[in-house]
Structure formats: structure tokens, C-alpha cells
C-alpha positions as CSV (number, residue, x, y, z in Angstrom):
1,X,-13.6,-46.4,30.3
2,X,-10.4,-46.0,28.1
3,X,-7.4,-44.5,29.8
4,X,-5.8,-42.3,26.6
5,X,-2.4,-42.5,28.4
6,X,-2.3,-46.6,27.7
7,X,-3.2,-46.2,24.4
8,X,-0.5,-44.6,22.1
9,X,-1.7,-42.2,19.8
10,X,-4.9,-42.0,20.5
11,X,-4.9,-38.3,20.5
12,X,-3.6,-38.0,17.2
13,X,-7.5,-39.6,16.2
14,X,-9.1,-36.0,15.5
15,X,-6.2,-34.9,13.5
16,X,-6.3,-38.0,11.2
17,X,-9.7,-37.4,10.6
18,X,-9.5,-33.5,9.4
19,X,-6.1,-34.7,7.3
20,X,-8.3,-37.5,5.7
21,X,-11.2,-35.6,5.2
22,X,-9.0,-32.4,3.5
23,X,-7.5,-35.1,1.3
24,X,-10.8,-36.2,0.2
25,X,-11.9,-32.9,-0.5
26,X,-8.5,-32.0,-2.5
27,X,-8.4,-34.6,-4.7
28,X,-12.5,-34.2,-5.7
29,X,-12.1,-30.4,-5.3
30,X,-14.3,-29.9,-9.0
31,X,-17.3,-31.9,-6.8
32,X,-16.5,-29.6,-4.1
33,X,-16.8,-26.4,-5.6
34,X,-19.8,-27.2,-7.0
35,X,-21.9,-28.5,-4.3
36,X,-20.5,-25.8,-2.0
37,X,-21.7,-22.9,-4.9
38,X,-24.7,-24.5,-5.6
39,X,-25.6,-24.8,-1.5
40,X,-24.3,-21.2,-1.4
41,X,-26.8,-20.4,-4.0
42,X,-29.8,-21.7,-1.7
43,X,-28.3,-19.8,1.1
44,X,-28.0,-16.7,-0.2
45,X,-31.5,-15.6,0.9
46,X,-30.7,-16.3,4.7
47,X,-27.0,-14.4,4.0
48,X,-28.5,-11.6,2.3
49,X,-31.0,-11.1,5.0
50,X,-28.5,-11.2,7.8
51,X,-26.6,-8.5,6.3
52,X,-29.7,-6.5,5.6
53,X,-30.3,-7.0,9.3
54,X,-26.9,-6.4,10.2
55,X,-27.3,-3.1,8.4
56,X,-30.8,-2.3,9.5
57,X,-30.0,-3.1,13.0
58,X,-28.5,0.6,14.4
59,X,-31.6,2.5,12.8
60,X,-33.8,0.5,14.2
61,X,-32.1,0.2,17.6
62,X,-32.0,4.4,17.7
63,X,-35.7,4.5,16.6
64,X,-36.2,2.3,19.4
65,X,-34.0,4.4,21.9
66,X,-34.5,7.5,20.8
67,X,-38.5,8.5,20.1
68,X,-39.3,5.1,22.5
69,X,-41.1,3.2,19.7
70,X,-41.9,-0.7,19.8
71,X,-39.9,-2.7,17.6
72,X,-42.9,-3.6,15.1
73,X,-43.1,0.0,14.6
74,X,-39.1,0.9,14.2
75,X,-38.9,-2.0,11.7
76,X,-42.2,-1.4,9.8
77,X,-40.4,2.4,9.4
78,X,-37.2,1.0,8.4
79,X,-38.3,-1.3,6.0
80,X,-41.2,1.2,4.3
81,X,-38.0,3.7,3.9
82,X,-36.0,0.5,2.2
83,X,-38.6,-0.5,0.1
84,X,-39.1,2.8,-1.5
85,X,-35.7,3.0,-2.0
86,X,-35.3,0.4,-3.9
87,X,-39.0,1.2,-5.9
88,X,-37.0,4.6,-7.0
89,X,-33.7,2.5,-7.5
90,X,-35.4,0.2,-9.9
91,X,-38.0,2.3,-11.5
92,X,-36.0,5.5,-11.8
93,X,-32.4,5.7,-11.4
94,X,-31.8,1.8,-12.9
95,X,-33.3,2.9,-16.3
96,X,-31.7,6.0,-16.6
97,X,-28.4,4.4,-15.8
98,X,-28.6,1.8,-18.3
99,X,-29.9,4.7,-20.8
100,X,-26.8,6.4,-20.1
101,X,-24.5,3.8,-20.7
102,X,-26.1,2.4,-24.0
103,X,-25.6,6.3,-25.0
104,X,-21.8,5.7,-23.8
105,X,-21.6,2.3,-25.9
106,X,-23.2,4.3,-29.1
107,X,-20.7,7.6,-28.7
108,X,-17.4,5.4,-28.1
109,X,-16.3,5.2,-31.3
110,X,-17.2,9.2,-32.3
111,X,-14.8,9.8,-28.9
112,X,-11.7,7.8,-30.4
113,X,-12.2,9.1,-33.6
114,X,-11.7,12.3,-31.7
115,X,-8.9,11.4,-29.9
116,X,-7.2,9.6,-33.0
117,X,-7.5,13.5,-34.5
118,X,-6.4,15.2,-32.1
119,X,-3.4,13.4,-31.1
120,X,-2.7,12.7,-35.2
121,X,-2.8,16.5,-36.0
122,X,-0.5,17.1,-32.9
123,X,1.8,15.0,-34.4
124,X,1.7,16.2,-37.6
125,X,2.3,19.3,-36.3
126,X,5.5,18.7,-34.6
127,X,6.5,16.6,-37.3
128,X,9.1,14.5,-34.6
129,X,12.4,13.5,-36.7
130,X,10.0,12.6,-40.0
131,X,13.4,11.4,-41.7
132,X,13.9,8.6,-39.3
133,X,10.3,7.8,-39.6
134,X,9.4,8.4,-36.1
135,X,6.2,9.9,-36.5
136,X,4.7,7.6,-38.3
137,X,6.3,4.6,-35.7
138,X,4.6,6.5,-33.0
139,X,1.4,7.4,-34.6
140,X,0.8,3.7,-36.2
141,X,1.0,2.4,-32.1
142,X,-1.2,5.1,-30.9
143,X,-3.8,4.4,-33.0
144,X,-3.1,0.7,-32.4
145,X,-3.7,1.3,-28.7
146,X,-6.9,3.6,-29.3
147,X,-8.6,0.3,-30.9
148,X,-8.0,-1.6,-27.9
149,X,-8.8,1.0,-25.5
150,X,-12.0,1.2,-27.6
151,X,-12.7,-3.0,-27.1
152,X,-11.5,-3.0,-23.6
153,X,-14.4,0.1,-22.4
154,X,-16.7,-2.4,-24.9
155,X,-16.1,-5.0,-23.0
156,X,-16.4,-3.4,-19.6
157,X,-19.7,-1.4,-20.0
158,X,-21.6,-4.5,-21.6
159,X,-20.1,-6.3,-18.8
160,X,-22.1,-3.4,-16.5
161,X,-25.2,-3.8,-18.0
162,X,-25.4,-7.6,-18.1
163,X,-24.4,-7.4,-14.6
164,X,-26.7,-4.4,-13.6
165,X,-29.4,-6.8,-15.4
166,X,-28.5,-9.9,-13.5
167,X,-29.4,-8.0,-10.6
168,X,-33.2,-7.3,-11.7
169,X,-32.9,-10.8,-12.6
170,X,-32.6,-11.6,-8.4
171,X,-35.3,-9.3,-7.5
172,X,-37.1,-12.4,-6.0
173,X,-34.2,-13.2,-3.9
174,X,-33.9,-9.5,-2.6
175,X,-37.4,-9.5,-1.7
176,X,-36.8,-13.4,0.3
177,X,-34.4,-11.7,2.2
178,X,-36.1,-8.8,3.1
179,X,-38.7,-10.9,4.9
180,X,-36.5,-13.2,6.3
181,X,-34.6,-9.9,7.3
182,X,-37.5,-8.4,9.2
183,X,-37.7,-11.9,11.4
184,X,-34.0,-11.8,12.5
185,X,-34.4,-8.1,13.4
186,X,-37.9,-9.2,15.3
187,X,-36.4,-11.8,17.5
188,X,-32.5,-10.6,16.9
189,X,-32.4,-10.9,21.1
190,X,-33.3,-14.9,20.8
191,X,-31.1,-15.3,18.1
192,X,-28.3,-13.9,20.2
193,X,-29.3,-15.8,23.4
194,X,-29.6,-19.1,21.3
195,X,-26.0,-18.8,20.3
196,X,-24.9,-18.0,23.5
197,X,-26.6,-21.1,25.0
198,X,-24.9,-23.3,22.5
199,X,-20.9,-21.3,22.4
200,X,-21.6,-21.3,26.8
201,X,-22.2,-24.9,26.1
202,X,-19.8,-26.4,23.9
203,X,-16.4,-23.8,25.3
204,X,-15.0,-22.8,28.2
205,X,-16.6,-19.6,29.9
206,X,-13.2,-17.4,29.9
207,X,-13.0,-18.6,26.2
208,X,-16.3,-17.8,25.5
209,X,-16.4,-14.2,27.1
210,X,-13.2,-13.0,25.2
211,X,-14.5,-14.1,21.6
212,X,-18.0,-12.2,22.4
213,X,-16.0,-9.3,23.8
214,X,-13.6,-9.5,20.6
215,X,-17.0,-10.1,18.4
216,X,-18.1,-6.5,20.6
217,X,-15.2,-4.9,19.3
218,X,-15.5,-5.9,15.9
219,X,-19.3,-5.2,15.3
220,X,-18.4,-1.6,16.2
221,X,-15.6,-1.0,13.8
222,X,-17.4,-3.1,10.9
223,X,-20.7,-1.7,11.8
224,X,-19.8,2.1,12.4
225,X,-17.1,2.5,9.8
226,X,-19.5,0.8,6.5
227,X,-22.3,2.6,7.5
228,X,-20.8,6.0,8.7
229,X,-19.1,5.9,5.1
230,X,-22.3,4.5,2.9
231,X,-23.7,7.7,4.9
232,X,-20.9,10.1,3.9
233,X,-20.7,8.5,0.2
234,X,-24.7,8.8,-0.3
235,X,-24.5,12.8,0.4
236,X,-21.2,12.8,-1.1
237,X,-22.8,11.2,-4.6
238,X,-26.1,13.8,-4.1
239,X,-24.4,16.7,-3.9
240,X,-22.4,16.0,-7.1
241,X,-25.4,15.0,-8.8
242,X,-26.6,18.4,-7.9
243,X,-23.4,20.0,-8.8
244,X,-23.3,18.4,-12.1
245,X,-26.4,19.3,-13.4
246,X,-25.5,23.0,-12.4
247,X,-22.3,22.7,-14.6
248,X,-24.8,20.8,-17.0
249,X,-22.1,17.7,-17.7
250,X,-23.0,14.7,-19.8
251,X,-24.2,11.7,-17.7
252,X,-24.8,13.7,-14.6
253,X,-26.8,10.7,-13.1
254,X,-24.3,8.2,-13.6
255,X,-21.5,9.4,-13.2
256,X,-22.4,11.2,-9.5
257,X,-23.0,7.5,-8.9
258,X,-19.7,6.4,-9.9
259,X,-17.8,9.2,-7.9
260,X,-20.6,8.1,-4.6
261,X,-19.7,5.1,-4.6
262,X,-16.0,4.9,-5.8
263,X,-15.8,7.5,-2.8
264,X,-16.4,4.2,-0.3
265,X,-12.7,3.7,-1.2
266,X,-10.8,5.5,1.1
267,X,-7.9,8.5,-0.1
268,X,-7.9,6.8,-3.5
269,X,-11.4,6.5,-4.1
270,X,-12.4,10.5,-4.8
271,X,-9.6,10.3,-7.9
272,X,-10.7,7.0,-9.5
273,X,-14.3,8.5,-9.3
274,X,-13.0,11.6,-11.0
275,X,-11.3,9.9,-13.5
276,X,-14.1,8.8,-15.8
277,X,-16.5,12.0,-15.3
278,X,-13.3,14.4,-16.3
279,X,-12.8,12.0,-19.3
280,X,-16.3,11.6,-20.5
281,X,-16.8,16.2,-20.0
282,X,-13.7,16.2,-21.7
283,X,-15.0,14.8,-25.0
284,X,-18.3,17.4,-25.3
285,X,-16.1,20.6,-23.7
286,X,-13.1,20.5,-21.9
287,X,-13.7,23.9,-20.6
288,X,-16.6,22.0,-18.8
289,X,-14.3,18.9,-18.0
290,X,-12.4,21.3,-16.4
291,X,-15.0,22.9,-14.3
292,X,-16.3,19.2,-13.4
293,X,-12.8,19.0,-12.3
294,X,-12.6,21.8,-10.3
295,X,-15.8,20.8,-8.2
296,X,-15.0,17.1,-7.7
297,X,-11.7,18.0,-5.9
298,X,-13.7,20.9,-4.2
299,X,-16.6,18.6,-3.1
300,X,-13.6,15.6,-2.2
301,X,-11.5,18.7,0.2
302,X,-15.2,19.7,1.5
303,X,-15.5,15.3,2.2
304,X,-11.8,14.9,3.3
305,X,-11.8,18.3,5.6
306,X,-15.4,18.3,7.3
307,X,-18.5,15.8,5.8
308,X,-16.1,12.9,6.8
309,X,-14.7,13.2,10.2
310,X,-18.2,14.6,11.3
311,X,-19.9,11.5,10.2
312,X,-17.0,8.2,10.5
313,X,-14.5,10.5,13.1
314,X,-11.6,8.1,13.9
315,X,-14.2,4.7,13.5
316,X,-11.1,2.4,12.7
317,X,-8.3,4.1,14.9
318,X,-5.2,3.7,11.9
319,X,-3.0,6.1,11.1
320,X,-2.9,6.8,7.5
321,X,0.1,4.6,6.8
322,X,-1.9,1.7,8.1
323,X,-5.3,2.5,5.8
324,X,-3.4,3.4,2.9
325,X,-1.5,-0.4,3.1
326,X,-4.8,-2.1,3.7
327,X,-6.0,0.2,0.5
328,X,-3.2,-1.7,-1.7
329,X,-3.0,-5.0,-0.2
330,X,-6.6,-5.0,-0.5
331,X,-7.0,-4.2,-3.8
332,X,-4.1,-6.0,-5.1
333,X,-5.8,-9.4,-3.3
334,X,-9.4,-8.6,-3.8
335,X,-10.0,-5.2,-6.2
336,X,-12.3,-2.9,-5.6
337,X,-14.3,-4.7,-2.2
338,X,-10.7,-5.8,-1.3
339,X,-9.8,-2.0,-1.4
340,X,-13.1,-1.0,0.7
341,X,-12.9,-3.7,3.3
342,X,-9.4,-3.5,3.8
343,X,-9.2,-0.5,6.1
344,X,-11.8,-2.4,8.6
345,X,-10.6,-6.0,8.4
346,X,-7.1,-4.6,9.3
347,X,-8.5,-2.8,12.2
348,X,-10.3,-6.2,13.6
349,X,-6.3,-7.5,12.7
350,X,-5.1,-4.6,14.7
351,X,-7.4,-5.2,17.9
352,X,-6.6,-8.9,18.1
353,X,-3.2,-8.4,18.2
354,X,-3.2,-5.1,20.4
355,X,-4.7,-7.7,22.5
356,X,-2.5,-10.4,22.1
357,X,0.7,-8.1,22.5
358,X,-1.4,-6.7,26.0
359,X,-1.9,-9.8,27.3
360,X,1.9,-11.1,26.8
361,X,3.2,-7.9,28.6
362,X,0.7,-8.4,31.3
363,X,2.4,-11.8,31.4
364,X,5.6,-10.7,31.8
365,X,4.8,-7.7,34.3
366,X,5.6,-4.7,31.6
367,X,4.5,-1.6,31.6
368,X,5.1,0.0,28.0
């Protein structure tokens, strides 16, 4: 057998490797990328259906607990509730959105016009130092700015409705990973075992045991914070539906979507919801807009004050400060997921190094 310690270096093997290997991948990175998306694109069945399980998993594990059914029956209940779901998603509610937003596409330019008025005649009526031509300087950029307002919300509702059809377009895919779902839910306990085996195998026990404790920790604030707030945002999106159609807004279907599920954001989410359904009311009745107002920051008090800490309670354990900064850094890194998955992912963050800091006081014999 080699004796490492007689022959220099040989340590430093493993590292040349990875360096060698990185350096191969840098300088063909165009190769890279595209085998990587195209072997992500054969994947995506087997991700999509461990999410889907990963989802599924705590209503079937209460069906199971709770009323003492067998698993075939908890999952064929889970699944029948998901599939009709999604029939009403795609044969209802899809439609109608994409109704509503060709409607949206048609209006625009009737809704700038409008604007372009209003804003004109307001000037005019001030008439804002006319003799050093003022008016018309700040009239000439409004207008300018209107007109590429008006392309920019062009560009982003197509955008919605080539993406919203590239998802009917993957229908085949969804329905893949449903099945493939239904088998990682079925044997979910061998799965588990199988990576246990192999992690027990390949690691150190005490190594082994803190990353499935750590894994523990972060199942439960991944798991109970994203669906305690799909939960809260579903009712939240219903009941301003319902409200909506009361007030009889424009849109009512779509844009209770929009506030549901901009309402996953947290603090910032309920005002970037309201944003577009005040604006769209504004343009039929802004007595109305102002009503729709009204009842969004009602039904977002009602969310804040009561629905919310029923459902989620303190799921992440961060102080405001703390979800507000994983809010913006978030977003600023990622956009709109980066803002939703912020708040969790700097939980996990916080855990690991609440554990860290414990384990160095420990160490040193403090108690702080």
C-alpha cells in the first residue's frame, strides 16, 4: 500500500482534479449550459413530481393520522381533489383569464387616451408659466411617457399570455409528474430509508445525524411556511373575488388572482396586488376604484391582523426587520420568487448559523 506521508503532494490529487475539471467546464461553458438545460428539460418530470409530492405530502400524512385511512386511499383523495383543480383551472378560470386580458390589450389605448386628456386639460387649466413655454415642455414629455407606458403594459400582458399558453403547452409534462408523484408519495418511506443507507454509508454517523436533523428543521419552515401561505393567499384571492363582484369591478376574476397570489409576497405583496386592480377600476369609475380600494386594504388588515397568524403563526421565527431584508435582497437578486422565498431561505440561513454560533459557545463554556 502507498504511505501518503512519503509521497509529497499527494493530497493535493482531489483538488487538481475539481480545479481541472472547473476549467474545462469554464472555458466550454456555451456546451455546458446547453447540455445541462437540455438534461434539465428531461428531468423536469421527476422534479416536478417531487415537489408535487413534497406539497402533497402533509395532507396526505393528516388523512393518514387523522380519519386512520391507508395510504392508497389518502393519495387517491388527494390526487382526485388535484385533478379537479386543475380540470376547473384549465377549463374555467384559464379561458376567462386570457379573455380578460385580450379585453385589457383591446382597451389600453382608449385608457391612455384617457389619461392623455385628463392630464392635458389639467394643464391647460393651470396654464404653468405659458410665457416660458413650460406647459407645453411638460405636456410634450407626458405624452411621450404615456406611449411608452402604453408599449411597455403591451409588451408585458402578451408576454402573460404566451407564457400562460406555454403552460397548456406542458400539460403532458404536468400529468408525467403527477404519476410519478403518486409513486414517491407510495413508497416515500423507502425512498427515505434508501438515502439513509447510502449518506450512513458514504459519511460519518455524527455528520450524518446533524445534516438530517438540519434537513428536519428545514422541511418544517419550507414546508409549513409555503403551504400555510398558498392556504392564506387561496382564501385571501376568494374572498376578493367575492368582494369584487359585490362592488361589480372590471376583471373581477383576474384581478382577485393577481391580489391572491401577489399576497404570497410578504408586507409588500397586498400593495403591488392592489396596484393594478385600483388602476384598471380607476379607468371605468374612480368612485368604484375607490371602493375596490377601500376593501383591498380592509381584506389585507383582516389578512395581516387575524387570517394570517391563525394559519402561518410565527412558521419562520424573524422579526420583521429580518423578512422585510430577505423581501429586498430577494427581489433585488431574483424578483418576484426571490421576494417569496426569501423570508424562508433566510430562516434555514438563520438556523444554521443559530447553530453554528451554539455550538462555538458550547465550545468555549458560555452561557449567553
Amino acid at each position: 500500500m502507498f504511505n501518503n506521508s512519503r509521497i509529497p503532494y499527494i493530497n493535493l490529487i482531489p483538488l487538481f482534479i475539481v480545479i481541472f475539471i472547473l476549467y474545462r467546464i469554464i472555458n466550454h461553458i456555451d456546451v455546458f449550459i446547453f447540455i445541462s438545460r437540455d438534461f434539465l428539460t428531461i428531468l423536469s418530470p421527476f422534479i416536478w413530481a417531487f415537489a408535487i409530492a413534497y406539497l402533497l405530502n402533509p395532507m396526505m400524512t393528516y388523512l393518514e393520522k387523522k380519519f386512520g385511512l391507508k395510504r392508497v386511499w389518502s393519495i387517491l383523495i388527494i390526487y382526485l381533489f388535484t385533478i379537479g383543480l386543475i380540470t376547473v383551472g384549465i377549463t374555467i378560470i384559464f379561458p376567462k383569464i386570457i379573455k380578460n386580458i385580450g379585453d385589457i390589450l383591446k382597451d389600453l389605448p382608449d385608457y391612455f387616451d384617457k389619461t392623455e386628456q385628463w392630464i392635458t386639460s389639467k394643464i391647460n387649466s393651470l396654464k404653468l408659466l405659458d410665457k416660458y413655454g413650460v406647459t407645453a415642455y411638460v405636456e410634450e414629455n407626458i405624452n411621450s411617457m404615456i406611449q411608452k407606458l402604453s408599449g411597455y403594459l403591451k409588451n408585458v400582458l402578451s408576454t402573460a399570455v404566451s407564457k400562460i399558453i406555454i403552460v397548456t403547452s406542458t400539460f403532458l409534462r404536468i400529468i408525467l409528474a403527477l404519476i410519478i408523484s403518486v409513486y414517491i408519495l407510495k413508497d416515500k418511506e423507502k425512498f427515505i430509508r434508501g438515502i439513509k443507507r447510502m449518506m450512513y454509508a458514504l459519511l460519518n454517523k455524527k455528520s450524518v445525524d446533524n445534516l438530517f436533523g438540519f434537513l428536519i428543521e428545514l422541511d418544517q419552515i419550507f414546508s409549513k411556511f409555503i403551504i400555510g401561505k398558498f392556504i392564506d393567499s387561496c382564501i385571501i384571492g376568494i374572498l376578493c373575488f367575492v368582494g369584487l363582484i359585490i362592488i361589480d369591478a372590471p376583471y373581477s376574476l383576474l384581478l382577485s388572482i393577481i391580489v391572491g397570489i401577489t399576497n404570497m409576497i410578504p408586507y409588500f405583496g397586498p400593495f403591488i396586488g392592489a396596484i393594478p386592480a385600483v388602476g384598471i377600476t380607476l379607468f371605468y369609475s374612480p368612485v368604484k376604484a375607490l371602493w375596490v380600494l377601500l376593501f383591498i386594504l380592509a381584506l389585507q388588515q383582516f389578512d395581516g391582523l387575524w387570517l394570517g397568524p391563525k394559519i402561518l403563526g410565527d412558521k419562520v421565527g424573524l422579526t420583521p426587520f429580518w423578512i422585510i431584508l430577505a423581501i429586498v435582497l430577494g427581489g433585488g437578486a431574483f424578483g418576484a420568487i426571490g421576494m417569496f422565498l426569501g423570508v424562508p431561505i433566510l430562516a434555514v440561513i438563520k438556523v444554521f448559523f443559530e447553530r453554528y454560533i451554539n455550538r462555538k459557545l458550547k465550545t468555549r463554556k458560555l452561557d449567553i
